[in-house]
Every structure is written in structure tokens, then in C-alpha cells.
N, C-alpha and C positions, 0 to 999 in steps of 0.2 A: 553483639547480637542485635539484628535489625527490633522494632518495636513496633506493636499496635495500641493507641492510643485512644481512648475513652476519655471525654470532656464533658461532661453534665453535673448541674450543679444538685440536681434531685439524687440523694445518694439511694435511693431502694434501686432505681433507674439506672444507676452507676453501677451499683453491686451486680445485679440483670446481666450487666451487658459485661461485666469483669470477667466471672465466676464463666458464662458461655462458653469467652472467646478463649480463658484460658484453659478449658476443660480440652480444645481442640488444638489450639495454637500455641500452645504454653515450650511446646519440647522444642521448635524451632526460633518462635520470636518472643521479646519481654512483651508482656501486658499490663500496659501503665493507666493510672485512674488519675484525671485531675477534677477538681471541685471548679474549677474557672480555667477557660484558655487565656490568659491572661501572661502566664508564667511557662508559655510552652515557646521553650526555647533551643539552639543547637546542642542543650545539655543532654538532650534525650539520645541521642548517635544518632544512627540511621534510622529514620520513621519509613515506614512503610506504608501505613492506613490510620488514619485518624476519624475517629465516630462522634462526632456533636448530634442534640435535638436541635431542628431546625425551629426557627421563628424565637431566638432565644439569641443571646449578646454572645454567644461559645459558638453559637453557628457563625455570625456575623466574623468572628475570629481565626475558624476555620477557614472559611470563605480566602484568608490571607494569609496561610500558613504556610506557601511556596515560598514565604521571603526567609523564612528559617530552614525549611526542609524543601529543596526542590524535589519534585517526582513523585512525595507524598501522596496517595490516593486518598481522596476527601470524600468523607459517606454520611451523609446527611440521616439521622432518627426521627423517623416521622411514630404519631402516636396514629394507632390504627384509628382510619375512623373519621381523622381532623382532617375536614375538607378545607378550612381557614387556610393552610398554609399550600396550597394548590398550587396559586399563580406561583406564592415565593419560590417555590421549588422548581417549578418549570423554567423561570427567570435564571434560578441559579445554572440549572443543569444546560441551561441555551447560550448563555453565558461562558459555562466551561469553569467555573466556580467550586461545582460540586462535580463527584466524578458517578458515585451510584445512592440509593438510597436504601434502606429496610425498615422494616416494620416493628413498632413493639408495640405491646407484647406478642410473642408469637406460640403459636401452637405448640410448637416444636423444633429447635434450634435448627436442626440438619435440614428443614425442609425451608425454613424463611431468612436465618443468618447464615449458616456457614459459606451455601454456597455464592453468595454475594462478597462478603470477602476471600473467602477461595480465590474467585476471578480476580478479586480488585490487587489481589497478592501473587497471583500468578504477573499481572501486565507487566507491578510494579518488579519485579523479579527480572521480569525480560527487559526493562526499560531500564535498570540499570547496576544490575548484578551480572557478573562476569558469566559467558555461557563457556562451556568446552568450547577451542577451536578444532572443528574437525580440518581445515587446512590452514596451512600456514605458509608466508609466502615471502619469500626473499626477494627484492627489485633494489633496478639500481637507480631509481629515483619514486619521489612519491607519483609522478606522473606517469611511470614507465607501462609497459602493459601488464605488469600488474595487477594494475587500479581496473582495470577492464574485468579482469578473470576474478576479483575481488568484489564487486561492483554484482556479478554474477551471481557470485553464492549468497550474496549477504539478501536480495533480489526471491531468489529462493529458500532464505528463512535457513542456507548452512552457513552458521557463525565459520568466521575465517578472521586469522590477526594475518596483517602484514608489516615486514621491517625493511628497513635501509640494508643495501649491502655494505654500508659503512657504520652502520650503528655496533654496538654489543653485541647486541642480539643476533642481527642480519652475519655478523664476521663470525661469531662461537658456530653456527648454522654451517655456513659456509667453510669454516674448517673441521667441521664433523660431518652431520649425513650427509650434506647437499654438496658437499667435498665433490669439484669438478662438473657440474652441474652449469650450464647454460641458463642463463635469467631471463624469464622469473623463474627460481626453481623453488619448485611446493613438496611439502613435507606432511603427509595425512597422518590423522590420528593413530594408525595401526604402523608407523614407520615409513610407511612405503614415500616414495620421490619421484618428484618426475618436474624434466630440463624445460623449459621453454614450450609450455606442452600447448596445445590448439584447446579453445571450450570445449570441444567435443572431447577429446581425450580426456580433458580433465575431469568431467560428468562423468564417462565412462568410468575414469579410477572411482568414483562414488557409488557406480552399481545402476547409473541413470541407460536405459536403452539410447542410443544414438542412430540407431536404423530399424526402419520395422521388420514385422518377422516373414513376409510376406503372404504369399496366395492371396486369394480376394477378400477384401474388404466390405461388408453392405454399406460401412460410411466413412469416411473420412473428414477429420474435423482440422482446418488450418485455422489453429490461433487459440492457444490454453488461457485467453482472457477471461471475462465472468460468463459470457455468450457460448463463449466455444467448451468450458468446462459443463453449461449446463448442458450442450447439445451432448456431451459425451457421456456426463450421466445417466442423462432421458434415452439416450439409443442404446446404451449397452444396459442399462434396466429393461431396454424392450428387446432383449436377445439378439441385436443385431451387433456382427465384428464392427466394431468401431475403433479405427485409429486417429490419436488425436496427436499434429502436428507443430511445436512450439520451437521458432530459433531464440528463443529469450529468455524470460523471466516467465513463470504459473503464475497465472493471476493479471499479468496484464497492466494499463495503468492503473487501475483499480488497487491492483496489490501492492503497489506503493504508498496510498493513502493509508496517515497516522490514523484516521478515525472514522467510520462513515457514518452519519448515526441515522440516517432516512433510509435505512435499508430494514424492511418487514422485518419484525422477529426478535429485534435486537436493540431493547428499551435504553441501555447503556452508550449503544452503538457497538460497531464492531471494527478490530485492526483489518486493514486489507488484506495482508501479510495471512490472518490469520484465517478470514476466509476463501482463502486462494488457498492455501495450502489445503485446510479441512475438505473445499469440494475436490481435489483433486488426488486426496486418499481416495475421498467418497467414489472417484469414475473409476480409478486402479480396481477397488473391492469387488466393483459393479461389473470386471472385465474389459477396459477399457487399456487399452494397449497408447502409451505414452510416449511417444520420439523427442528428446532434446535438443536442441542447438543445429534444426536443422529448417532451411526454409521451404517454399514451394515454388517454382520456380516455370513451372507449364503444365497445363493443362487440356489433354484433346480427348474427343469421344471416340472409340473402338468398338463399332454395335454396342452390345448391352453395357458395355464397361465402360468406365472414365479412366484416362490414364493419367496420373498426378506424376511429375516429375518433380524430384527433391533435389536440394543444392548437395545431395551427398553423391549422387549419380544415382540415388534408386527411383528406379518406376514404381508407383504404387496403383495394384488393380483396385480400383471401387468399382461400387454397383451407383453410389452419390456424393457428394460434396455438401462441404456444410462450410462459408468462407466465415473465421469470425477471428480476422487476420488485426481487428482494430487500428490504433491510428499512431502517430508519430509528433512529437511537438514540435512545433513548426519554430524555427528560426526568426530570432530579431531582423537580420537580417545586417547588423551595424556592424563592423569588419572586427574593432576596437572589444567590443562584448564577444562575439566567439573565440577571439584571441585569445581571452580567459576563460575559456572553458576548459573545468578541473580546478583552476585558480582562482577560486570566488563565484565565479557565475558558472549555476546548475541547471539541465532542463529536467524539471521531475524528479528530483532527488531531495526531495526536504526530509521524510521519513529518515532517512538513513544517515541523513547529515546535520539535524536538527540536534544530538548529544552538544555538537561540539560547538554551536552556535550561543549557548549560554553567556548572555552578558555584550554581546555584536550589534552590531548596525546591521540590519537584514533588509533586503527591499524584495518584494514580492509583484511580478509584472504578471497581470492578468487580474480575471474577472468572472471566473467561472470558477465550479464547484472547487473543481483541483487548486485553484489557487489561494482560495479560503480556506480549505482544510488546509494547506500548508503551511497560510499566514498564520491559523489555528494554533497550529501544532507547533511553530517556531516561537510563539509566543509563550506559550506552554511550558518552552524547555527555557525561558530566561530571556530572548533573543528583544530586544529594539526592533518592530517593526512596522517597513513603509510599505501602503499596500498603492502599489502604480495604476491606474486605472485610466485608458482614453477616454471611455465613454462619461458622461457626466455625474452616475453612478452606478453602485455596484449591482443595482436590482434589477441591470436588462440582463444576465445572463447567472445569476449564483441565488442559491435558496435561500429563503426566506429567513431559514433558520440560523445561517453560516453569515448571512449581513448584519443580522442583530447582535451575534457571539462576536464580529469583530467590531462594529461599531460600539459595543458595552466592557472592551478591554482596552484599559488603558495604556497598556504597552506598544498599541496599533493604531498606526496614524494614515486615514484613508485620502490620497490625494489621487480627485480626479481629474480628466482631459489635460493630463502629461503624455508624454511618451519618453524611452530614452534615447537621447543623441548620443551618447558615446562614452565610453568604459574608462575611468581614469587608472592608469595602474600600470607596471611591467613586470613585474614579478608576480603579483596579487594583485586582486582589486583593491582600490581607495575610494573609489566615488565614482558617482554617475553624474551626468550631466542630463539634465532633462530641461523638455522641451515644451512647452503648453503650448496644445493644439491649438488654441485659439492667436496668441500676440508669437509666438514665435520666441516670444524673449527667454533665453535660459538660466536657466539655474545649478549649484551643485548639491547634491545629496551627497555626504560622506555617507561607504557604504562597505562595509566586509568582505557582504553576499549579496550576491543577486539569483533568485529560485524566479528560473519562467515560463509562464502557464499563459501561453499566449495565440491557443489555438492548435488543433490537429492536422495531419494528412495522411489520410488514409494508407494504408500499407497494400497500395493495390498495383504500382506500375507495373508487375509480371502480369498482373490480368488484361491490359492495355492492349484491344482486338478481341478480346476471348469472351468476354461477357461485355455489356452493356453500363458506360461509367457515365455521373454528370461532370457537370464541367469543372468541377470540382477534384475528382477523381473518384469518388463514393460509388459504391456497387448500386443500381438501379433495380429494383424488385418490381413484381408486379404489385399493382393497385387496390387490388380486393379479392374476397372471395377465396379459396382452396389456397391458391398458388400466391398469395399475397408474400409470402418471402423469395420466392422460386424466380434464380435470376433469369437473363435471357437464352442462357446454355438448361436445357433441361435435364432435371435431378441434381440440377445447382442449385445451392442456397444463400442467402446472407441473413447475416445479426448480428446483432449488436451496432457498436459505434463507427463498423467500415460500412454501413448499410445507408445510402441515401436517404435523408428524412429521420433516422433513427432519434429516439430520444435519449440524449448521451446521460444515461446513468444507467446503475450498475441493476438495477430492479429490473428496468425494461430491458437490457444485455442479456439478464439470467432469463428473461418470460420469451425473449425470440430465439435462443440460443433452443431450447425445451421445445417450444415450436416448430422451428424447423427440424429439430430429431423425428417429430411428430408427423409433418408431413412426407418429410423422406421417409419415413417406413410407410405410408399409404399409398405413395407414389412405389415403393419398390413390391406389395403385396398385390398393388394394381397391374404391374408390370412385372412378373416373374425372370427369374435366369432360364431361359432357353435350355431346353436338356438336349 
């Protein structure tokens, strides 16, 4: 049975926090008391959540209790009241040291403790407690398309295992349900299988719409990232049809990030994962009509309608558009590193790939938020890592808060005005060769992974003539005033991070995304459907 762990050397303060956690927690996890972190060791099994008072030699203990327990949630006791320990705390939590904090003494368990470990016990549960697989997926290599349709679900928050068709697993499979079955063939929770099936079909076996339902639309939203979920909330909270159009992942790049913690609301921070999924129950409840795995693909005006063309063959009628189609990681461009992609080197995949990184050589290319949080999160789970930087540091382009969390961990070694020359490896990666921008002269990094955040491109080439792009490829809005989202096509809109100028985070995504919902309904109240 997994454990919650209490370490304070005040025993009225120990008894407090014992007596709580076990009155609520007791039926599923042990609830263990020690007098000093001193003696907390792998003898405890699996720790879940461990409680020290901060500004105390148990905090300082806690603070380093991933070397015995990785994944452990660390919950810093603060005494109500004690301002002294402010900075330590923010330090720690900036750091990534401490995971959440509570108060003592509290009013009332249920309203100041529970729900703090609650959460801190749900992450650790998801980070690393076996979830159901609702599919399961037979391939005849680890790189086959598989890893695609895998890649998919996991993207959208459906746990999925995949096996070898030469493994145990993969051949018992294989000579039972999936008996005769074309690969990848998947196996859903309720029985059911299916051969070599397309994204869409296999969303479809999930219950996911893959076409909309037609007749007109007052909006339509391309791109279920932070931007396009909030436009879909905002419009179908304001009684307008709203259909929202995603060939990918809910949530966007955003919903790949292990942690974002500069997002309003969310003192802890929040998984991407998790508020990708929550806003996008939230547009469902709201009437917001969801299409999966399908893209957008043309666009023309028809009098009062816009006609959306989809890569499934459907037309879709709106009365507006709302583009918040976001962007694409832009390629190294070194022949040698895409060659291993899948095999060591990821674009955007650290979340999902970060388990198995524990105890690696990890090198991390890039300099912006995304790649902070990754080197974050990779360090997190055990990983050695290099953070590649051209520029001279990390503070032209990453906050303030993610420079000092990785510059204060010692596992993270920041080297800037490199770049890399070329992926050493044929089967996997081994090393990079890098290059510093300034003398030219190389060097090797032995190296696992390579995770790189080196820049977007907008997801606009189908717009290319239809609206107004910089030179960049970025959708062009207007300047000021009413129509400041409203592209060159009118009752067009952009937001978020395909929008020329935009400021790439997930706050400003969610406040243009709400915005443009907002002006599209004044625009279509100003301008009625013709009876």
C-alpha cells in the first residue's frame, strides 16, 4: 500500500497532521509519522506525499527525498501567520523542490488539508500508477504506425499499452482476438478490434464525432488549442452553434506541458493535459459540437455564409470563422537528427516521454517557455540534463520564473551559443555534436534524447491567398479598435499563437480565443441572416 508521510519533530504538530490525514486517507494509503527525515528511506514502499514544517532541517530533507522515492509529492507545513518563511517557500516552490504547501493549524481539515493532498495524490496516482488501458495496440515494430495512433490517445489523456507482434503479449493477442487482423490491430476495453484502422476510425470506435452534424453554424472554431477551446466555450455560452474543428490532440501545444504554473488561478500550477481536457468537457456541456482528426482545408464566402471545407469532404455552413489552428515545431533542419526521430530525438513530446527518461543523458534544444518546462519536467523524473541554447542566455525568450527553476537545479546544465551539427547514432541516438556559434569548433555531448523546442510555424499554408499572412506565415489581424482580431476576410477571426504579433502563452491564447467569440457574435447581431 502506497504511503503518506509526516516528518516533524513537534509531536502535538505530528499527532495534528497523523490523526487528519488518517481519519480520510487511512482505507487506501499507510499514514506514517517520523520524528526526523533523517531515517526516511526505500523501507517506506511506495511514498506518495510526504508533509515536513518548512524553515526546519525535515524540510531541508524533504526538499531531497526524490533520491529515495522518485515521483514523491513534497508538501511543505507552513505555521499560519509566519511571514519569515515567505521567500524560503517561494524559492523552494520556483525551484521545483516543494510541490504544494498547507496551513496549520486549520479551521477545518476538509476546507485547508484534504483538498491539497487530494490533488497532490491524484497527479502522483496519474504519474505513476498503472491507469486502465482503454486500447491496446499490437505493431510490428516499436516505430510502426502504431506509435502514431498511440502518440494520439496518450495526447488526449486515453491511456493506451502498446506490444511487439513478436513479444508474449503482442503473439497471445495475435493468436486470440486480433487473430487475422492487419497491423496495427487494436483491441478496446469492451472487446471490440479493429485492422489497421485510420485516426479517424479509431476515435470513431471511442464514441469521438469525426464529421459534423451539419446545417449552419453561427461559428466555427479551427483548432481545439487553449485559444480555440476558449472561443468555443465563450460562443456556445452565448447561445451561438458553435463548431469546433481539431485534426490533432485538445489542448494543443499547451496540452503537452508537464506543468504551467503562470497560468491565473492555479497557485500549484497546472498539467496541460489537464486543463485541455477540463476546458473541453467545459465547451461539450456549454453545446459545443467537437469534430476529431479532421482538418480545414478551404475557405470561401457564399453571401451571408462562409463555406469551410474539411479534409473529410464536408462543407461546413457558418455565419464566422474563428482560426486558432496554432503552430508546428519547426525542424533542426540537420538531415542526421530527423533521421532519429522516434529514436531519441522528439519534437514536443517530453511529457509523455519523460517516465522513461529516468537516470539518461537528455539534451534539451531551445529557449522558450516550452523548452523549460520540458527541461523542467525531465529533470523531475531523474533525467541528466543539457539545456542547448544559441543565444547567449536563457532570458531573451523563457520566464523569469522557469530560468531561475532551472538555473537552481543541479541536475541541469545550461550551455549557451551552441547549436547542433549532427546526431551521432544508427539505431538510436548516442550523442550530438555541437557547434558554438561563435569559434565553429565542435564538440561531442553523449546524449540518449534529444527533446526540441526550437521555434513554431504556424498551421496556416491552406490559408495562403484567403486571408492576409506576414512573412512569416502568421494570420494578420487588424490594428485597433472593434475589429482588432478580425482577419482580412470579414467575419474571420484569429487567436492565439497562429495570430501575427500574438503573445505565445497559454493566458493570452485563452483571453483572444473569448474575444474573438465575443466579437463574432456583434459582428453576426450587427449583421443578421437574411430571411
Amino acid at each position: 500500500m502506497p504511503s503518506i508521510l509526516v516528518v516533524a519533530a513537534d509531536g502535538a504538530r505530528r499527532s495534528a497532521l497523523v490523526d487528519a490525514l488518517a481519519r480520510r486517507f487511512r482505507a487506501d494509503y499507510d499514514v506514517v509519522a517520523r520524528s526526523t527525515g533523517d531515517d526516511v528511506g526505500p523501507e517506506l514502499g511506495p511514498l506518495a506525499v510526504a508533509l515536513a514544517p518548512i524553515g526546519t532541517d525535515d524540510f531541508t530533507r524533504l526538499q531531497r527525498i526524490d533520491a529515495a522515492h522518485p515521483g514523491a509529492k513534497r508538501i511543505a507545513v507552513v505555521e499560519v501567520g509566519d511571514r519569515s518563511v515567505a521567500d524560503e517557500l517561494a524559492k523552494a516552490m520556483t525551484l521545483g523542490q516543494v510541490d504544494y504547501y498547507v496551513g496549520h493549524p486549520w479551521a477545518s481539515p476538509e476546507e485547508e488539508l484534504y483538498p491539497v493532498i487530494t490533488e497532490a495524490l491524484r497527479i502522483w496516482a496519474y504519474d505513476q500508477q498503472l491507469r486502465l488501458p482503454k486500447v491496446t495496440i499490437v505493431d510490428k515494430s516499436i516505430h510502426g504506425p502504431g506509435a502514431a495512433l498511440a502518440s494520439l490517445l496518450e495526447h488526449n489523456s486515453v491511456a493506451a499499452v502498446r506490444h511487439l507482434a513478436h513479444s508474449p503479449e503482442g503473439q497471445a493477442l495475435l493468436d486470440g482476438p486480433l487473430a487475422g487482423l492487419p497491423l496495427p490491430a487494436l483491441r478496446f476495453w469492451d472487446g471490440r478490434v479493429l485492422g489497421a484502422p485510420t485516426e479517424s476510425e479509431m476515435v470513431e470506435a471511442l464514441g469521438v464525432p469525426t464529421r459534423p452534424a451539419g446545417g449552419t453554424y453561427d461559428v466555427a472554431v479551427v483548432g481545439a488549442g487553449p485559444a480555440g477551446l476558449a472561443a468555443s466555450v465563450y460562443a456556445s455560452s452565448e447561445g451561438l452553434r458553435t463548431l469546433t474543428i481539431e485534426k490533432g490532440a485538445v489542448g494543443g501545444q499547451a496540452g503537452t506541458s508537464s506543468k504551467i504554473r503562470n497560468y491565473l488561478g492555479f497557485p500549484w500550477g497546472v498539467r496541460g493535459g489537464d486543463l485541455a481536457q477540463q476546458a473541453h468537457r467545459q465547451a461539450e456541456q456549454l453545446g459545443a459540437e467537437i469534430v476529431a482528426t479532421r482538418s480545414a482545408i478551404g475557405l470561401t464566402a457564399d453571401g451571408d455564409e462562409l463555406l469551410l471545407r474539411l479534409s473529410s469532404g464536408d462543407v461546413v455552413h457558418t455565419r464566422s470563422v474563428i482560426l486558432t489552428g496554432g503552430v508546428s515545431y519547426r525542424r533542426t533542419g540537420v538531415p542526421s537528427v530527423d533521421a532519429l526521430i522516434g529514436r531519441g530525438v522528439f519534437y514536443g513530446a517530453a511529457a509523455g516521454e519523460a517516465t522513461s527518461m529516468s537516470g539518461l543523458r537528455v539534451a534539451v534544444l531551445g529557449a522558450g517557455n516550452s523548452a523549460g518546462q520540458a527541461a523542467a519536467h525531465l529533470a523531475a523524473a531523474g533525467a541528466d540534463v543539457t539545456v542547448l541554447v544559441r543565444k547567449d542566455s536563457l532570458g531573451h525568450s523563457m520566464s523569469d520564473y522557469l530560468v531561475t527553476q532551472l538555473e537552481g537545479t543541479p541536475t541541469v546544465t545550461i550551455r549557451c551559443q551552441v547549436e547542433v551539427a549532427e546526431a551521432l547514432g544508427d539505431a538510436a541516438l548516442k550523442a550530438l555534436v555541437l557547434r558554438p556559434t561563435s569559434t565553429g569548433k565542435t564538440d561531442v555531448l553523449p546524449s540518449d534524447a534529444l527533446f526540441v523546442y526550437i521555434g513554431a510555424v504556424p498551421f496556416t499554408d491552406w490559408l495562403d491567398g484567403i486571408v492576409a499572412l506576414d512573412e512569416h506565415g502568421f494570420v494578420v489581424t487588424g490594428s485597433g479598435g472593434a475589429d482588432w482580431l478580425e482577419t482580412s476576410m470579414p467575419r474571420v477571426y484569429a487567436a492565439g499563437d497562429i495570430r501575427a504579433g500574438s503573445i505565445k502563452r497559454v493566458a493570452a491564447a485563452v483571453g483572444e480565443g473569448s474575444t474573438a467569440a465575443m466579437l463574432a457574435r456583434a459582428a453576426l447581431q450587427e449583421h443578421p441572416t437574411n430571411p
